[in-house]
C-alpha positions as CSV (number, residue, x, y, z in Angstrom):
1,X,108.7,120.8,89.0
2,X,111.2,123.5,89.2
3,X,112.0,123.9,93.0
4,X,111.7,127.7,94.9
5,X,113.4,129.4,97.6
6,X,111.6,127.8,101.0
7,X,110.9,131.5,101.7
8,X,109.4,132.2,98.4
9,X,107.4,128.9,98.4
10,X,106.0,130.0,101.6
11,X,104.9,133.1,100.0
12,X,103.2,131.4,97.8
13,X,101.6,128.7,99.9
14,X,100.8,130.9,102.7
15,X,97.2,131.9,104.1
16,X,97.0,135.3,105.6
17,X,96.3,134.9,109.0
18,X,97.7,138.2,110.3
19,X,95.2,140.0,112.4
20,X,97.3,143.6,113.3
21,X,97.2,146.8,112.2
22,X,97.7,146.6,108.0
23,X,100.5,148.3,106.5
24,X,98.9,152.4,106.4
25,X,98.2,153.9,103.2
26,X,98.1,157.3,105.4
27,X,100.7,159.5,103.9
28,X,102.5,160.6,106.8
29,X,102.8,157.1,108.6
30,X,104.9,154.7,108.2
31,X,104.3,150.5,109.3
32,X,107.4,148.3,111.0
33,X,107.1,144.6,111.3
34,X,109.4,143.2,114.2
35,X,109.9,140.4,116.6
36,X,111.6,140.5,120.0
37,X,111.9,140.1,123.5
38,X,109.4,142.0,125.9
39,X,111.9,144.6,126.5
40,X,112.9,145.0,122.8
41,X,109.3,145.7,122.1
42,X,109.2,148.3,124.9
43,X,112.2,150.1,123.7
44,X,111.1,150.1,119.4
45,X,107.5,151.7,121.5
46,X,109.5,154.2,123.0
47,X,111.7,154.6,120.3
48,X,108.8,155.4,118.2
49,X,107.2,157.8,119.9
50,X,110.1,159.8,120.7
51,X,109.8,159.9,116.9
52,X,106.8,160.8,116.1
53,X,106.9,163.6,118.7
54,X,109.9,164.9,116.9
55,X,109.0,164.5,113.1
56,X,105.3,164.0,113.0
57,X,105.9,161.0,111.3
58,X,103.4,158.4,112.7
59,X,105.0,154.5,113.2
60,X,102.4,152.0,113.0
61,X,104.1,148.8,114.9
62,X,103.4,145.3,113.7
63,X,104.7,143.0,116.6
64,X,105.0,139.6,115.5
65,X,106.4,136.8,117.6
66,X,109.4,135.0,116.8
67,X,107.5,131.6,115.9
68,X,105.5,133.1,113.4
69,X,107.7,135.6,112.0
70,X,108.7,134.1,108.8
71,X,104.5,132.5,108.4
72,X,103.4,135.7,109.0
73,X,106.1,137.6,106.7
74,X,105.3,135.3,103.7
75,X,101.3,136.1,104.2
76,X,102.7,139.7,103.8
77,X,104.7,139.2,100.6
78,X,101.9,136.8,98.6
79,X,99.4,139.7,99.3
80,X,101.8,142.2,98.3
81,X,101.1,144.5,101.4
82,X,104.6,144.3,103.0
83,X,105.0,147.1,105.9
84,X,107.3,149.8,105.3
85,X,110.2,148.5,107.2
86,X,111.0,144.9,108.2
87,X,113.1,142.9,110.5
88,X,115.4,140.5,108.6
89,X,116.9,137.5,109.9
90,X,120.7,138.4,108.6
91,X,121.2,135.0,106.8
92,X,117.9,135.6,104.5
93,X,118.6,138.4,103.1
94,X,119.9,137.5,100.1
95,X,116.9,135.9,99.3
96,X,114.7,138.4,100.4
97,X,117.0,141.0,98.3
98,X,117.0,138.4,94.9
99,X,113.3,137.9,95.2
100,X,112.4,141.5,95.2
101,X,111.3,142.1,98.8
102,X,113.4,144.6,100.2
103,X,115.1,147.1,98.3
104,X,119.2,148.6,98.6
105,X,118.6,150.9,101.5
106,X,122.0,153.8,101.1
107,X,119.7,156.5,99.6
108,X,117.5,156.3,102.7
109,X,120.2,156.0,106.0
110,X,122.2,158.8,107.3
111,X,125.6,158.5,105.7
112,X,127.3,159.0,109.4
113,X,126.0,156.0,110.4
114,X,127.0,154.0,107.1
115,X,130.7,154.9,108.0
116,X,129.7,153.9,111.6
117,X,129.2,150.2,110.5
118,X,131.8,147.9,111.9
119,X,133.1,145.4,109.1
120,X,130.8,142.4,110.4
121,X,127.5,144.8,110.5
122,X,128.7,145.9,106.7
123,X,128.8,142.2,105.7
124,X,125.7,141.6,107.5
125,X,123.8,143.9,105.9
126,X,125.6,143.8,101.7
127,X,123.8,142.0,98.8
128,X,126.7,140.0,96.9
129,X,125.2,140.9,93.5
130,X,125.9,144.8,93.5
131,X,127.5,144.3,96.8
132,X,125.1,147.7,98.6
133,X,123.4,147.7,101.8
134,X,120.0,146.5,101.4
135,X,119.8,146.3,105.6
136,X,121.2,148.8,108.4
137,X,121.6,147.8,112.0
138,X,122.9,148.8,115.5
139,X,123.1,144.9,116.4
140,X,125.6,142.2,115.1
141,X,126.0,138.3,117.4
142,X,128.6,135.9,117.7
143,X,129.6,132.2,119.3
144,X,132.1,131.8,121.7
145,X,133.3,130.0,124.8
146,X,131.8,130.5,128.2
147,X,134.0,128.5,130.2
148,X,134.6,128.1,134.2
149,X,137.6,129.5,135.8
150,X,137.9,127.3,138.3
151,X,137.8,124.0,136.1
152,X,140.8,125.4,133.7
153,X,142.7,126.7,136.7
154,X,142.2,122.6,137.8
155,X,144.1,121.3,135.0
156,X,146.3,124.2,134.1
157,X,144.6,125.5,131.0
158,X,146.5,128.5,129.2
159,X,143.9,131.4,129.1
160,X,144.1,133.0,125.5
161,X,144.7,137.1,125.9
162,X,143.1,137.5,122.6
163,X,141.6,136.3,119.6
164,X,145.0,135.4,118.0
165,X,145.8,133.6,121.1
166,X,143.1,131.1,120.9
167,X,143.2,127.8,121.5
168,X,144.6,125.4,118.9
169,X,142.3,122.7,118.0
170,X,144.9,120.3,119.3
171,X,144.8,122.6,122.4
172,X,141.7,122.6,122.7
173,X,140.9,118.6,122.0
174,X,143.4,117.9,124.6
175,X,142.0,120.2,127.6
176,X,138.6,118.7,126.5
177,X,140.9,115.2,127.5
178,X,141.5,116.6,130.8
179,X,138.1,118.3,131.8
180,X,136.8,114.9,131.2
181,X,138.6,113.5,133.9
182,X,137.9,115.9,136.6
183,X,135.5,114.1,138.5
184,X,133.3,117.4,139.5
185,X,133.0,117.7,135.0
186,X,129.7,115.4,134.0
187,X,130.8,116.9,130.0
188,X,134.0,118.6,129.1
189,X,131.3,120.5,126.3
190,X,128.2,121.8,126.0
191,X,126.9,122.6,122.0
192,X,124.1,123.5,123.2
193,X,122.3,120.6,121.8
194,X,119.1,121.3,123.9
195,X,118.5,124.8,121.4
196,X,118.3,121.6,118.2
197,X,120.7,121.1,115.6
198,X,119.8,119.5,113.1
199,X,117.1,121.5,111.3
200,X,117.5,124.5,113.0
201,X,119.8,127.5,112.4
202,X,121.8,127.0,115.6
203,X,123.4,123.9,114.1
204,X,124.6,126.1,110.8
205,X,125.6,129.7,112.6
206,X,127.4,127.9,115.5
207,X,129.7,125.4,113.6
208,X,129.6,127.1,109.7
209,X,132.7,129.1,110.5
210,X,134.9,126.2,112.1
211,X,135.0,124.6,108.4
212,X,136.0,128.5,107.8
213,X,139.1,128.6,110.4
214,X,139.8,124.7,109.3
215,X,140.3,125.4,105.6
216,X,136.9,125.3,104.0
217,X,133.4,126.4,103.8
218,X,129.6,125.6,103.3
219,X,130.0,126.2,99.4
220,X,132.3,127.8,97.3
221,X,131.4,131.7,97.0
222,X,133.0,131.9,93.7
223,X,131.3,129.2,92.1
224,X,128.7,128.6,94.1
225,X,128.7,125.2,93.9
226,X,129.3,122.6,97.1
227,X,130.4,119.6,95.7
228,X,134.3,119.6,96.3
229,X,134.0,122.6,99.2
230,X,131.2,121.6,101.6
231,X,132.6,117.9,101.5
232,X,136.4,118.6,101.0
233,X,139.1,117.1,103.4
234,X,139.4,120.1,105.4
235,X,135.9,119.8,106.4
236,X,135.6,116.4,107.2
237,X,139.1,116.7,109.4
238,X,137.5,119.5,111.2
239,X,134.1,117.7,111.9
240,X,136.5,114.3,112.8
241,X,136.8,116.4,116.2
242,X,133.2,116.8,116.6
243,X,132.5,113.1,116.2
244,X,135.2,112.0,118.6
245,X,133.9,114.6,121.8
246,X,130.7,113.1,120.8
247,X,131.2,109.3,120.8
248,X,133.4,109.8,124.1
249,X,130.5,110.9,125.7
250,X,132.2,114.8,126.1
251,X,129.1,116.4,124.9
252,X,126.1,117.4,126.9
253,X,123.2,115.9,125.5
254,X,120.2,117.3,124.8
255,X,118.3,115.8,126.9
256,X,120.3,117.7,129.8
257,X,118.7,120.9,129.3
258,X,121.1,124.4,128.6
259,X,121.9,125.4,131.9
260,X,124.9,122.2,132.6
261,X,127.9,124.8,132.8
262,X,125.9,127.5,135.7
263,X,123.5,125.3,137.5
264,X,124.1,124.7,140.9
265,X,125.9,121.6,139.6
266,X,127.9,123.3,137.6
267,X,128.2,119.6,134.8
268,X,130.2,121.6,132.5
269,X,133.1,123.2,132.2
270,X,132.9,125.0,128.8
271,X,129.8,126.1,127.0
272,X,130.3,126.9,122.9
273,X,127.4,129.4,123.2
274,X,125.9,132.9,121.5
275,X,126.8,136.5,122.9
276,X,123.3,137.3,124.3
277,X,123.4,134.7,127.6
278,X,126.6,136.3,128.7
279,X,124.2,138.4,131.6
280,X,123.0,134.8,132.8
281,X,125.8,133.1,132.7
282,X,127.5,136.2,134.5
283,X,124.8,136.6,136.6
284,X,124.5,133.1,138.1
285,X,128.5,132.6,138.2
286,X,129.3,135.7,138.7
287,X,133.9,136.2,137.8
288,X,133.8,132.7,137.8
289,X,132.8,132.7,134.5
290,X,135.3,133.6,131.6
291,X,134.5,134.3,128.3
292,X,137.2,132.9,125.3
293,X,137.5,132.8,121.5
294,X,136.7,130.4,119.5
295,X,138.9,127.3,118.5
296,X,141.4,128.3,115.7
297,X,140.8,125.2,113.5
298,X,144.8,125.6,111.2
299,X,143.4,129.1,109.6
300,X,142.6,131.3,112.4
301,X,139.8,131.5,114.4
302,X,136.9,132.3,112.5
303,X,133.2,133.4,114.0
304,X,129.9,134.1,113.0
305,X,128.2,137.3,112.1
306,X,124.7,138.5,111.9
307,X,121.3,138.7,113.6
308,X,118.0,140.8,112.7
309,X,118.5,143.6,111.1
310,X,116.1,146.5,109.0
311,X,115.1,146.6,105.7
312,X,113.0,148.9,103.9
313,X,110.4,146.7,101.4
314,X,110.7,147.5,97.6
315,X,106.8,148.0,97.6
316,X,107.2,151.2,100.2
317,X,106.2,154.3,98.8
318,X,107.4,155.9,101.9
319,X,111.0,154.8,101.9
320,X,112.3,158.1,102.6
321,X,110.5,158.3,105.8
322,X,111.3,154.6,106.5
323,X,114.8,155.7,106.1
324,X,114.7,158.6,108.3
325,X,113.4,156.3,111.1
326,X,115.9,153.7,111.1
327,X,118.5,156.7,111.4
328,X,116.6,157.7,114.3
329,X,116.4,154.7,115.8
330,X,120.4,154.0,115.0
331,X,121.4,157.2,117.0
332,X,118.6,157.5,119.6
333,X,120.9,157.1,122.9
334,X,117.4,156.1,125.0
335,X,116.8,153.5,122.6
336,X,120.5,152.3,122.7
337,X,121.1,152.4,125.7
338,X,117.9,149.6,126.2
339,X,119.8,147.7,124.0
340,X,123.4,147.7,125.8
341,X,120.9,146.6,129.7
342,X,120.2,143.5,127.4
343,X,123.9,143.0,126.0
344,X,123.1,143.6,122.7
345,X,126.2,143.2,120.5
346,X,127.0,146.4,119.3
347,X,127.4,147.0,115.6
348,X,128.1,150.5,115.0
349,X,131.0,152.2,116.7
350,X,129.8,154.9,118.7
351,X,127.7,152.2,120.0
352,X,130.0,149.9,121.3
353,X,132.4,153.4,123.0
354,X,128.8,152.9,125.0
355,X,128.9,149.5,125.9
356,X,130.7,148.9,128.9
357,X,130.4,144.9,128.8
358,X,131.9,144.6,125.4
359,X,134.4,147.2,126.1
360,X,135.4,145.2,129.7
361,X,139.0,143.0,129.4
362,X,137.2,141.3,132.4
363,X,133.8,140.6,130.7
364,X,132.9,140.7,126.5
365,X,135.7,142.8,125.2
366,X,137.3,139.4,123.7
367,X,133.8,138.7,122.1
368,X,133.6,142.5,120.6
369,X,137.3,141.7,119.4
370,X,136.0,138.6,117.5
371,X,133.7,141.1,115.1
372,X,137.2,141.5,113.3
373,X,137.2,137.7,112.4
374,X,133.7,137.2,111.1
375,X,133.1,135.6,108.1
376,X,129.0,135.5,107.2
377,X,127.0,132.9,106.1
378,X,126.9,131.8,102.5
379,X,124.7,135.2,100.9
380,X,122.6,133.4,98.7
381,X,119.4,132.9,97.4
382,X,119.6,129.3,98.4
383,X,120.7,129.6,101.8
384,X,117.7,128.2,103.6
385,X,118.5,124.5,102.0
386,X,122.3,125.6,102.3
387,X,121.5,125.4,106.1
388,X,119.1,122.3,106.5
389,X,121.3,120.5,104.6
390,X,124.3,121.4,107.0
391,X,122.5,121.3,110.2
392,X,121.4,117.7,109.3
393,X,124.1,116.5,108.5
394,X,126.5,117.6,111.6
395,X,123.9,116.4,113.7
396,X,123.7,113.1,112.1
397,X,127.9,113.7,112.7
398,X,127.6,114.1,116.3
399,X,125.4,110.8,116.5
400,X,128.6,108.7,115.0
401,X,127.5,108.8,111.1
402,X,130.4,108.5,108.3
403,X,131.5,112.3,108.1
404,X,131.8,112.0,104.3
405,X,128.8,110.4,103.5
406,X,126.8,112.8,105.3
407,X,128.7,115.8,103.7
408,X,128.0,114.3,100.5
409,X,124.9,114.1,100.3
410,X,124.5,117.8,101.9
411,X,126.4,119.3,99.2
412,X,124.1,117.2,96.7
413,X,121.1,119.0,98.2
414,X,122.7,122.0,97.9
415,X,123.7,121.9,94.4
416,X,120.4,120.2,93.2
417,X,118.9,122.7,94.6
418,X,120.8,125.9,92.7
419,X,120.9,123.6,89.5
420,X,117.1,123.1,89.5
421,X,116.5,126.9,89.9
422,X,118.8,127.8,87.2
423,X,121.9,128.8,89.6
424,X,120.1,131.5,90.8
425,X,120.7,134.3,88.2
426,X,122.7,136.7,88.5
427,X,124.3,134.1,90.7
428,X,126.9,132.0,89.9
429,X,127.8,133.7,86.5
């Protein structure tokens, strides 16, 4: 039986359990399905009626929590009643763009803020095939190191300026060596194991772009095909270092719980974690706390890009409308300014002159910095077996497994997978 897209299967196998407001066949209303913390929802409220009060235009708001989010978006898409405006996981986009979901969105957004994209937020948002925005966003994320003054200080650590001044892998291994034996430093490393690995998108977007900065990549983006990239040399010598902090016993284990490196224990000494737990970490550690880039794996550091982001579905009969809300919401200062109390990772320009923490030498400026070293996850229909395959396999690398075996039969997934769909037209030609 000819395999589908795990999106588009759920479409298909999906029961409509949705019990909110339906998407409004009123004329002068548009619908917006989101997920989000507490104080994201209060913000795209206010947003809204700040909005409305200004245009007339009503926004009908389709909370949806994170959980559900994809069940519930697949109910939507099988009963072809998709709201006006969606949020979009960054990595799916591709496949919501291929399978006719969403819709290129440039006629629709304010050409001010198009130019106001930084390069990551551009590459966030851009469907390979005609390579057009099919997604708009004031947000972007990234991975880096959270890592405790006090313990680097210990053992002499150099502390990289910049992004080009990152640690060398070798650098890196060998103050991983020297953390260990601090007897205050229960693990050198935390992966943040506890969020899950294997299965879950934190083990693709927080290790995909060290095969990147070591040489390689999840698939070739020429070919698409992963057989000969995925398991190359370059990315089994990068994921040898993985292995060996593991099987030392350098890695905090899940079981541990996320909060080893600012506990009152303070177990940790580094923490490879995402942008948005900078206020906790800061806020429990206080300048004790210093945020770093990446490891630079041979090629240059390389990070990760993307996060939920706004489409406008093909179906909408009110994309104009949709469009001229998402420009709203893009320049409304109230609204942005919500987003910079939660240290959301600024994707637009004018946005980030606004953001003191990513703008602070002292705090996130080196994480801001790293938005110029992004490279995004494979855009492709096939992604969400691109990244099961990959998140099983490292952690099946972290628990001691041969590196190329498991590699292998990831890219065999991967490839079976494009192969049985027919590569995906117009992919791969």
């Amino acid at each position: 039986m000819k395999k589908t897209n795990l999106i588009l299967c759920a479409a298909l196998l999906a029961v409509s359990v949705f019990t909110g407001c339906k998407k409004s066949g009123k004329s002068n209303s548009i619908s917006i399905m989101f997920q989000g913390s507490d104080s994201e929802q209060a913000a795209i409220k206010a947003c809204s009626e700040k909005f409305t009060k200004q245009t007339g235009i009503n926004v009908e708001l389709l909370y949806t929590p994170h959980d559900s989010y994809t069940s519930k978006l697949a109910s939507f898409i099988k009963n072809k009643n998709v709201p006006d405006i969606i949020s979009v996981d960054g990595p799916v986009l591709a496949s919501l763009a291929w399978s006719g979901v969403i819709q290129c969105v440039e006629p629709y957004i304010d050409s001010e803020i198009i130019k106001d994209m930084t390069p990551s937020n551009i590459a966030q948002c851009t469907y390979p095939v005609d390579n057009k925005l099919y997604a708009i966003s004031y947000a972007d994320s990234t991975v880096l190191l959270y890592c405790n003054k006090t313990y680097l200080n210990k053992i002499g650590a150099r502390i990289p300026k910049s992004v080009e001044d990152a640690w060398t892998i070798e650098e890196f291994d060998d103050i991983l060596t020297k953390l260990a034996a601090l007897p205050e430093v229960t693990w050198p490393l935390d992966l943040m194991w506890a969020w899950n690995i294997a299965g879950s998108e934190w083990g693709t977007y927080a290790f995909y772009e060290c095969l990147a900065s070591g040489g390689s990549d999840l698939i070739d983006r020429a070919t698409w095909k992963a057989d000969g990239t995925l398991n190359s040399p370059e990315s089994v010598n990068v994921l040898k270092y993985f292995q060996k902090w593991g099987t030392k016993g350098w890695i905090v284990p899940k079981s541990a719980g996320e909060n080893t490196l600012y506990n009152d224990k303070r177990q940790t000494a580094i923490a490879w974690n995402g942008n948005w737990n900078f206020l906790t970490c800061e806020a429990a550690m206080g300048d004790e706390v210093i945020a770093l880039p990446l490891p630079n794996f041979g090629k240059g550091t390389r990070t990760p890009n993307a996060t939920w982001i706004w489409g406008i579905s093909a179906t909408s009969k009110k994309a104009d409308k949709a469009g001229k809300f998402l420009s709203f919401m893009m320049t409304d200062t109230d609204f942005l300014d919500a987003m910079e109390a939660n240290a959301c990772y600024p994707a637009l320009k004018k946005f980030a002159a606004r953001c003191e923490t990513y703008m602070d030498p002292a705090k996130m400026a080196i994480a801001y910095e790293q938005s110029n070293y992004a490279v995004s996850r494979p855009n492709h229909p096939a992604y969400p077996t691109i990244t099961l395959a990959f998140s099983d396999a490292f952690e099946a690398v972290l628990n001691g497994a041969d590196i190329k075996t498991e590699l292998d039969k990831a890219a065999q997934k991967i490839d079976e997978d494009i192969s049985d769909n027919g590569g995906y037209p117009p992919f791969g030609k």
